[in-house]
N, C-alpha and C positions, 0 to 999 in steps of 0.2 A: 460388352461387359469387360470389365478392366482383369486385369489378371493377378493373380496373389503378389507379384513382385511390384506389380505396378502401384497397390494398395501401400505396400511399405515406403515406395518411394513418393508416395503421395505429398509434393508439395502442390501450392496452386500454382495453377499455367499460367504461364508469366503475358503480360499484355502485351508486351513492346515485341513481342515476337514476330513482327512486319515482315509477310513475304519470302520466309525464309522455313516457316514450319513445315511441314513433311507431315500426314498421317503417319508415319510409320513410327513415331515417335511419340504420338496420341495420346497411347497409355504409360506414359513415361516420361511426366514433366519434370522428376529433377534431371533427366538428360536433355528435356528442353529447355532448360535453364539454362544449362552449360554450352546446349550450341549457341540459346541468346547469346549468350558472351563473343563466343568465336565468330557470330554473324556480324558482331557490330565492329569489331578488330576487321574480320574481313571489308565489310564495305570502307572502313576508313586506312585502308591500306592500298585499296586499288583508285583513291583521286588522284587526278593527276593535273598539270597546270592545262593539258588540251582539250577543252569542253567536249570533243569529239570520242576521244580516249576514255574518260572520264563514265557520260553517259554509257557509253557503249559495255563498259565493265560493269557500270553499277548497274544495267538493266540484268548482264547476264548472273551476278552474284544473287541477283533479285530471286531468277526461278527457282521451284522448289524441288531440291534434290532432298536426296534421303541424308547427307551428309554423314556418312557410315565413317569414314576416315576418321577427322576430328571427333568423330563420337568416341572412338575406339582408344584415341590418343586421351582422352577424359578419362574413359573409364580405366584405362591399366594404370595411367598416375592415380586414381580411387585404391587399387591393390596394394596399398604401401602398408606392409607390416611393420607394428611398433610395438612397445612396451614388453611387458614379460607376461600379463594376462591376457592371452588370447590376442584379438585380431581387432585391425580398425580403432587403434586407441593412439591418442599421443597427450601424454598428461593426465591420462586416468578418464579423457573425453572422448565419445565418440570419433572416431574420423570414419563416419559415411558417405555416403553421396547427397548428402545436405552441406556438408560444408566446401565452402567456398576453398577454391586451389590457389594456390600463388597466381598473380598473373602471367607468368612469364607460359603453363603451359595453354594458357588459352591462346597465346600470341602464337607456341609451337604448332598447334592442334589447327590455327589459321591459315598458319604456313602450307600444312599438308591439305589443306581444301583447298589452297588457292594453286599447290605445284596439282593435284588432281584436275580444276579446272583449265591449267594451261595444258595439260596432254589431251582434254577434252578438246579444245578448238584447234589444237596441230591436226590429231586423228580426224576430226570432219572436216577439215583442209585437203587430207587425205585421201579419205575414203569419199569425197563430194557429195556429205551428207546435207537434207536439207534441213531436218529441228534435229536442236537437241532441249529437253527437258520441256517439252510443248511449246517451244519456240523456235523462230531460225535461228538455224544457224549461223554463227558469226561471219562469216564467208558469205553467205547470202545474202546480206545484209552491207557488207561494209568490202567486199571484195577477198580476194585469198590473201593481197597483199596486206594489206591493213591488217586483215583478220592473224596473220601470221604474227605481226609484228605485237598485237594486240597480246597473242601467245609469248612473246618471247618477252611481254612487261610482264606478266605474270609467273615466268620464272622467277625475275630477276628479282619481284617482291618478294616471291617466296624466299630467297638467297637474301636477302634483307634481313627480312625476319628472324632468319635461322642464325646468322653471322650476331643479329643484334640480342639477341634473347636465350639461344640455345647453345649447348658445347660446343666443342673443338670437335671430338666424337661424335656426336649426332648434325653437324655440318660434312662431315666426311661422306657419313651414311648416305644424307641423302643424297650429295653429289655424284655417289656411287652407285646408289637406287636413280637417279634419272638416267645413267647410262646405260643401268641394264632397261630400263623401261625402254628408251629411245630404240634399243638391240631389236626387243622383240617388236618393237611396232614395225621395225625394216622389216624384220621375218615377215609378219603377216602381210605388212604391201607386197609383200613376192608372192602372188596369190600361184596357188598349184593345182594341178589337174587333178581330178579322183585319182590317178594310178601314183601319183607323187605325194601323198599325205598319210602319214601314218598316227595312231593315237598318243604315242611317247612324243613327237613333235609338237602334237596341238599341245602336250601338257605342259613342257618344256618353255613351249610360247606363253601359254597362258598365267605361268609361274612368274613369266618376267615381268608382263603386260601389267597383272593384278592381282597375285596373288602374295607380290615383292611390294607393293605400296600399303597393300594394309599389315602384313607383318612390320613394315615400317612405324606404322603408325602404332602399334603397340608399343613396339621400342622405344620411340621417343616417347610418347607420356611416362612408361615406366621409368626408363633413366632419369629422365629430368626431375623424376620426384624420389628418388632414391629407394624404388622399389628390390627387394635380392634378387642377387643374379639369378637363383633357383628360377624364382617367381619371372624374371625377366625372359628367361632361356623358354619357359610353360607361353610366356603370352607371344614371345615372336612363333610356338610352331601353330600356338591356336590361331595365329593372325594368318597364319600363310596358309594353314587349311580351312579356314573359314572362308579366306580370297580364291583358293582355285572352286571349290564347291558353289560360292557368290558366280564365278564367272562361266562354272558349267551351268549351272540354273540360267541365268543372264541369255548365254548360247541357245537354251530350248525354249526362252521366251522370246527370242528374236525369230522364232520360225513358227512361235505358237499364241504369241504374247499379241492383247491389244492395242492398235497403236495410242487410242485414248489414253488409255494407262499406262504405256511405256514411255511417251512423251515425243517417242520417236516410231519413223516405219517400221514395219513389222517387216523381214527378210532380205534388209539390209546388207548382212554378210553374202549370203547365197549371190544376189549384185555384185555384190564385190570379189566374187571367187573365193571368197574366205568360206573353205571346211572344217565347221569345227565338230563337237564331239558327238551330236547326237549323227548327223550327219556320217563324220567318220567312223560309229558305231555299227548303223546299217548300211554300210557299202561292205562290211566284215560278213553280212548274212545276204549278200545281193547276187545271187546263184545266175537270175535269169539276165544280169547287166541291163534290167532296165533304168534302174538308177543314176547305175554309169552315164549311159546315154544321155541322161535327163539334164545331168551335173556339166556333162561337154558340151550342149548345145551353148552358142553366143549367149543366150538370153534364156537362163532356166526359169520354167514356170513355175514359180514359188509355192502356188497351189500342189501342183502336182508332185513339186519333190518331197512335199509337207507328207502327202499322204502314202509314199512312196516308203518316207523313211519312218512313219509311224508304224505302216505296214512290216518293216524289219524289224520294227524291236525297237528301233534308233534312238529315241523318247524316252522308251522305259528304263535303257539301259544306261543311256547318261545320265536320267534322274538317280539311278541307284550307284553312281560314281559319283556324282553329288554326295549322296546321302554317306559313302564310305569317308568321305573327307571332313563332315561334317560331324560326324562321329570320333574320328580319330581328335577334332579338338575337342571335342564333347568329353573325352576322356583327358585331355591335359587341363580343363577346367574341372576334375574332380580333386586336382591336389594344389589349387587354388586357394585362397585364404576362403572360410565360408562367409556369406554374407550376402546383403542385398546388392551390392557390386556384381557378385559373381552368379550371381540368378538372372542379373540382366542378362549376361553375356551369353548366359546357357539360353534362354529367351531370347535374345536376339538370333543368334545364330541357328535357331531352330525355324524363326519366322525367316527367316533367308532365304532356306530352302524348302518351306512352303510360301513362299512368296507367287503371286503372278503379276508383281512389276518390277 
């Protein structure tokens, strides 16, 4: 069943939507509209003259991610207040989420799927993941070398697009947002023992990782369309707690989540030595140090640390630090312009963190 927001935003779903749809989006074709947009700018942004380069990009732009970023960079350019009668008006006409944006921020909104995509194939460089999004990984497929280089054309487009389309201001940004992104990824590759991990660190990390790319992404849609600073200042905090709540959810589906639906293995991190929150929750309630033990052995058994840290609380408790971050933007979308814009975003970020992929 569709949902009362989804009713008002009821355009038809658009055909050309090849490969690029998301169920998560389902109930919400005028935002599948707008990622059409952003998917066709994406794939014509990543050809390249080397049929190898080429291929290799436009299979991975092909899989179907949730594309949350450029979603977010749509909808806060949709937040632009105008006229003197209330909200969503310019010229006495609508301005909802049926009318069409300038181009320039679909081109923005591109930009930020495609620097998202290149921190995706650096980190499974990284971490020697083997799919991402039900498929191999780039690396697996095309080697680490390649696979890297492949990452560093999709900076560069991203830097393309932004230098060709976007401000002075919002090219700063993001050059500043991939340096702290790059900071925390070093963090997490310094993978730490249970005695060396605390909850202010993972959050600290997880601030930079993902919760600094989607306040980004509000940014830029809002600036580029001349959204108020008021309204500007409301969506970068809704973005940054909608991203750290997105990445503790994310973290208890990686140790709980199926791998069919997640597109990738399920405990992943734990492999990696990466302790994140539900984990460093119950090692906070772990009296008998079985856990401990579990987490130092070479090769922790994924099963068992699963049940170990359910057993603590570990679950419950980062679900409900989820849900405190999710709320706290839940309340900077109450002095939001009203409208079918802003029901999405409450909708959205509520399916986030009842999400299980």
């Amino acid at each position: 069943m569709k949902s009362s927001t989804a009713s008002r935003l009821g355009d038809p779903q658009p055909a050309f939507f090849d490969g690029i749809s998301n169920p998560f989006w389902n109930d919400y074709p005028a935002v599948e509209r707008d990622l059409a947009r952003v998917a066709q700018v994406v794939r014509d942004s990543v050809q390249s003259a080397s049929p190898r380069l080429r291929d290799a990009l436009s299979e991975l732009v092909s899989r179907r991610g949730k594309m949350l970023r450029p979603a977010f960079v749509v909808l806060a350019a949709r937040l632009r207040r105008s006229g003197s009668r209330g909200l969503f008006r310019t010229g006495g006409r609508a301005f909802g989420p049926t009318r069409e944006l300038p181009d320039k921020i679909y081109r923005m909104a591109a930009a930020v799927e495609i620097l998202h995509l290149a921190t995706l194939v650096h980190d499974d460089i990284v971490d020697d993941a083997d799919e991402r999004r039900g498929g191999a990984a780039l690396h697996r497929l095309y080697g680490s070398r390649d696979a890297a280089l492949m990452g560093d054309y999709l900076f560069s487009t991203c830097f393309s697009l932004v230098a060709g389309y976007g401000t002075m201001e919002n090219a700063q940004v993001i050059a500043s947002g991939v340096s702290r992104i790059c900071e925390a990824e070093i963090v997490e590759a310094e993978a730490s023992g249970p005695d060396e991990v605390s909850l202010r660190a993972y959050l600290r990390r997880i601030a930079g990782k993902t919760a600094l790319l989607f306040a980004l992404s509000f940014h830029v849609g809002a600036s580029e369309h001349d959204v108020g600073a008021a309204d500007l200042r409301r969506l970068r905090r809704m973005g940054y707690d909608i991203g750290m709540g997105f990445q503790i959810i994310d973290d208890i589906l990686d140790l709980t989540g199926d791998r069919n639906r997640l597109g990738k293995p399920a405990g992943n991190d734990l492999k990696q030595g990466i302790l994140t929150a539900p984990v460093i929750l119950a090692l906070d309630r772990d009296e008998d140090r079985k856990l401990w033990w579990m987490l130092a052995a070479d090769s922790p058994d994924v099963t068992a640390v699963v049940a170990a840290v359910e057993d603590r609380g570990g679950l419950t408790r980062a679900r409900t630090l989820a849900r405190v971050y999710t709320e706290r933007a839940l309340r900077e979308a109450e002095y939001l312009p009203e409208g079918e814009v802003r029901d999405t975003l409450v909708s959205t970020a509520r399916r986030l963190l009842e999400r299980d992929y």
